[in-house]
C-alpha positions, -999 to +999 in steps of 0.1 A: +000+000+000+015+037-012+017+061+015+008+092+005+030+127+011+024+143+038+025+178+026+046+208+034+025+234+053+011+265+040+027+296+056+012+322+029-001+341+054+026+346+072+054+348+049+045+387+036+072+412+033+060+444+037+075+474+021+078+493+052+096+522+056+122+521+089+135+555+107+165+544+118+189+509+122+220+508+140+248+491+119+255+450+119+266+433+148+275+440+185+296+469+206+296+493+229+287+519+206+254+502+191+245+492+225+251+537+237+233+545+201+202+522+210+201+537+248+202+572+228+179+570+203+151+556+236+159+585+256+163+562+281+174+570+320+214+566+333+210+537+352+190+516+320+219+528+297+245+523+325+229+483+329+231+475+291+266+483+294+274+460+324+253+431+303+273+440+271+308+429+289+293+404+308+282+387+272+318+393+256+333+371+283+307+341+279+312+313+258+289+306+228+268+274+239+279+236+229+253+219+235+214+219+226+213+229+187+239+236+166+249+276+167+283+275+145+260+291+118+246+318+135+268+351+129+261+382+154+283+401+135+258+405+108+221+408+129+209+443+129+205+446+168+178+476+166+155+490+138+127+512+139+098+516+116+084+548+106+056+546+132+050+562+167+032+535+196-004+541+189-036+534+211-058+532+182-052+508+150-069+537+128-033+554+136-015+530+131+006+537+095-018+513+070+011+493+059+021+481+090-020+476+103-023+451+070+001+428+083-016+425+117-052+424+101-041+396+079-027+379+111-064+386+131-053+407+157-073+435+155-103+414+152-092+394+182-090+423+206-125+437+194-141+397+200-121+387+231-088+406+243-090+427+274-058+442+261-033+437+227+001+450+224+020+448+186+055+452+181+068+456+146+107+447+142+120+467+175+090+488+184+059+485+198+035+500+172+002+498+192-007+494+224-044+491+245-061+480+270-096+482+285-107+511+308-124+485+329-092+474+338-071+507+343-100+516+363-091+482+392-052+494+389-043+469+362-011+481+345-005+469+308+021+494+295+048+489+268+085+479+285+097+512+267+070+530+282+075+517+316+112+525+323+102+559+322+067+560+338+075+534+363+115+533+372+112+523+409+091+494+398+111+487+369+148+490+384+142+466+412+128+442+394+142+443+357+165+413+353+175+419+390+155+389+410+145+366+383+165+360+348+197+381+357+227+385+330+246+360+343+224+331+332+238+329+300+253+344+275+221+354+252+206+364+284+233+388+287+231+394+253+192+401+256+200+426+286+225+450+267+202+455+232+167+450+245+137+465+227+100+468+230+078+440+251+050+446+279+050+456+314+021+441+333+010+447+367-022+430+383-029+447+421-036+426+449-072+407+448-077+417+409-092+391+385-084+400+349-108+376+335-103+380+297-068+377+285-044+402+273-022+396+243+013+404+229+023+397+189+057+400+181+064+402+141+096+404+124+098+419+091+131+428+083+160+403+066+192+395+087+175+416+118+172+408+157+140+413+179+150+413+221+113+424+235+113+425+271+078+409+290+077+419+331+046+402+347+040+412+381+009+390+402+001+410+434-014+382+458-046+368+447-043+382+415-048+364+381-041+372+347-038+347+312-012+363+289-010+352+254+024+357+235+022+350+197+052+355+171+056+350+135+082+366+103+085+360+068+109+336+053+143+349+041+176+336+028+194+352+057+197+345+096+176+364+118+175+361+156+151+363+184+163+366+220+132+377+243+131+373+278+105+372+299+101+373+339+069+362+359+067+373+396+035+348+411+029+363+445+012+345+474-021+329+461-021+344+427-024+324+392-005+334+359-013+315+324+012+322+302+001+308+264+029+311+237+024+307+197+060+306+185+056+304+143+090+322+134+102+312+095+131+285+092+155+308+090+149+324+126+170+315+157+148+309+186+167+314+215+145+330+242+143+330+280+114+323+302+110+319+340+089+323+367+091+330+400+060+314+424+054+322+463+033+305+490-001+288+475+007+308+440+003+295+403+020+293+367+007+276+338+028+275+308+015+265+273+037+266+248+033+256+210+068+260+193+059+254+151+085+273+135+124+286+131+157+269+118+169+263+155+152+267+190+163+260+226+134+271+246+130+260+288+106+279+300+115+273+339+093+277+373+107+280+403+082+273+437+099+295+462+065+295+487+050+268+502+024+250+486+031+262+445+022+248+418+036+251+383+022+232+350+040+231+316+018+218+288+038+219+252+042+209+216+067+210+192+066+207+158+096+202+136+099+198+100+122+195+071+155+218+080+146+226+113+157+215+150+134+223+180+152+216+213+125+227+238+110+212+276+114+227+309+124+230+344+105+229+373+127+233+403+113+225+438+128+248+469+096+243+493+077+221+512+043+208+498+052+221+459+037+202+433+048+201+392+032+183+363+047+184+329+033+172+296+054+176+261+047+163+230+062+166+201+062+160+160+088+157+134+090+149+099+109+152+068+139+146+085+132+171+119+143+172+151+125+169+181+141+175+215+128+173+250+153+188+273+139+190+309+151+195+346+132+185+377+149+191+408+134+188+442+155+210+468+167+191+505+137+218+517+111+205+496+093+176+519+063+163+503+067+178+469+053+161+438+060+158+406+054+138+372+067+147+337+053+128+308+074+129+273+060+117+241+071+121+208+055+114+171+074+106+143+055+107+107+082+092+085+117+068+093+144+099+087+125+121+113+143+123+153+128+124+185+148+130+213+140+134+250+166+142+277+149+146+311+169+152+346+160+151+378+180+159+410+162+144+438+176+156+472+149+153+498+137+113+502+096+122+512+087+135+476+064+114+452+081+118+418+070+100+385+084+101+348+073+086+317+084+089+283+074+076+249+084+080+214+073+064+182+062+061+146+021+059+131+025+021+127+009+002+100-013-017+122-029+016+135-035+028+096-052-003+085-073-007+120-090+032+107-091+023+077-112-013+077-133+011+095-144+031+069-114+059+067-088+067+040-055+067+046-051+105+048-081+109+068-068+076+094-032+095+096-050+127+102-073+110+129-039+098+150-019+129+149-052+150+160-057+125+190-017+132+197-020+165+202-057+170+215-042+176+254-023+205+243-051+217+216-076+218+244-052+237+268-046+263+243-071+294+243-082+294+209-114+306+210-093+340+221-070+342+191-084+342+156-043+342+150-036+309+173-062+289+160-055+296+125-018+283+128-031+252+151-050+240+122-026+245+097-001+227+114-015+200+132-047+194+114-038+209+080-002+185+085-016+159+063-027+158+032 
């Protein structure tokens, strides 16, 4: 029996290049002078232009990475660190210049926040173009500012807590890197007892060949907050490397609950090489979901760590990886108190010769009595020159924990195919059936009925997969 192709996805809508006009670029690659020309042209405070600084020397004395994916490719000499479209940060889309709005229509954002957003923010390239959020909320002391915004309008907030408690630039050296040429992101704040109970949003697009996008995303959870926060990102396709190096820093106070939904779709000649971690006190909450579908290379952990008594962190994930590209995503959930719990659940797809990686840490701390903890690892592989790869740790250092790891990985067998099909299927529509089943735990866990965006790239990957 012939197995039919299963067919390269259709990116159409987001591979666009729009003839956009930029205001101003700093020159290729990395120094002290691009990182005092993009402080400049922000207008920012000393002690922001005095910290980029500090990051930029910590970065020149890290070594590049050697493990994860392969990064001998990826030049910094020739990424444009910073480049500004023609366009001031709007409130309004009506203001916002019509070339730059098309993109985001055709990506549903607009039509998202008017249906189901309590907030959007769009960066273009190294700005945030527009930027909104609902006077219900400003009215209950919600902040939801851009990060370029909020240096200015909030410096005590933002000094103490701006890579200070949380992801430092020490980490690593595209942390560090991140920290001396950051641009654009969100600032959130949710005060104490507040319950934002429709989501905000961020998009991130790239538009510009051979460029670099480092937005910056502070969420602060007063106790008994919540908020869901939905991240999505997408660029065109070009013959040149680009580079994405966000960060973002989640502060979960006592009894407060942060979602945190990502959409990463960047094209396959993107480097994916962002930062994510959360930091959760007494009785607090993080959910991650996270649904990595496009770029060349990726390392991706988004970490919590349960600081207070009685946290609780979730990471639900899939990662998709296709011909030319290698995904090398999980998480780490690291355990410092007593009565902390963590689940984990990734999956992941690859075919045409992709590579899937789960790369996880679980550590339980000597502190942590009566933690518990499970991470479950599966992975799909569509054809016989596809990889799946899953690399969990866990550092166990307290003997009262309940702990429990499973992982799975394996090809759509024959027998499966032709059990569908002698009941009534075709062979596309059987293949179809088992990779929708796959990934129906993380399709349910992400907010689609939110993001006209999100549920648009969901089908086209993971229903619109096979043909």
């Amino acid at each position: 029996m012939k197995k039919p192709d299963i067919k390269e996805i259709d990116f159409s809508i987001y591979d666009v290049k729009d003839n956009v006009k930029y205001e101003y670029q700093t020159g290729k690659g990395l120094s002290k002078e691009v990182v005092l020309e993009i402080s400049e042209q922000k207008n920012e405070p000393s002690w922001m232009r005095d910290f980029r600084l500090k990051a930029l020397e910590i970065y020149q004395k890290m070594p590049m990475p050697t493990w994860g994916v392969d990064l001998s490719q990826l030049d910094i000499d020739s990424i444009i660190a910073y480049i500004r479209p023609s366009a001031k940060m709007q409130r309004s889309w009506d203001e916002v210049p019509e070339e730059i709005r098309r993109t985001f229509e055709r990506l549903g954002i607009p039509e998202a926040e008017r249906k189901a957003l309590a907030g959007v923010g769009a960066q273009y390239d190294s700005e945030v173009v527009y930027h909104n959020i609902k006077e219900s909320l400003t009215q209950q002391g919600v902040i939801f500012e851009d990060m370029d915004t909020a240096v200015k309008k909030y410096p005590d907030i933002i000094k103490e807590y701006f890579m200070t408690k949380n992801v430092t630039p020490y980490d690593h050296k595209f942390a560090a890197l991140h920290a001396a040429i950051w641009s654009g992101g969100t600032f959130v704040y949710v005060p104490e007892g507040v319950k934002v109970e429709v989501p905000l949003q961020a998009y991130f697009r790239m538009n510009a060949p051979g460029s670099g996008q480092f937005e910056h995303t502070l969420i602060i959870a007063d106790k008994g907050s919540e908020v869901h926060f939905i991240e999505g990102c997408s660029a065109p396709q070009y013959s040149v490397s680009n580079l994405h190096a966000g960060c973002v820093e989640l502060f979960v106070n006592e009894g407060a609950r942060i979602i945190y939904s990502t959409i990463e779709n960047w094209s396959k000649n993107t480097y994916n090489l962002n930062t994510k971690r959360a930091i959760v006190e007494k009785d607090g909450i993080i959910e991650w979901i996270s649904g990595s579908f496009g770029s060349h290379k990726t390392m991706l952990y988004p970490a919590s760590i349960l600081k207070g008594e009685g946290a609780k962190a979730e990471y639900t994930g899939v990662t998709f990886a296709a011909k030319g590209q290698h995904l090398d995503t999980g998480s780490k959930m690291i355990h410092l108190a007593p009565h902390t719990s963590s689940k984990v659940l990734a999956k992941s797809i690859s075919k045409d010769g992709g590579i899937s990686s789960y790369r996880g840490l679980l550590k339980i701390g000597p502190n942590a009595e009566s933690a518990k903890a499970s991470v479950q690892c599966e992975g799909l592989m569509l054809d016989d020159i596809s990889r799946s790869d899953t690399m969990p740790v866990i550092e166990i250092e307290n003997d009262n924990v309940d702990i429990g790891h499973e992982a799975k990985v394996g090809r759509i067998s024959d027998e499966q195919i032709f059990y569908l099909m002698s009941r009534g299927l075709s062979e596309d529509d059987a293949r179809a059936m088992i990779v929708r089943g796959f990934v129906e735990p993380i399709a349910k866990a992400l907010p689609l009925e939110y993001a006209v965006e999100m549920n648009r790239l969901i089908k086209l990957e993971l229903e619109g997969a096979i043909g």
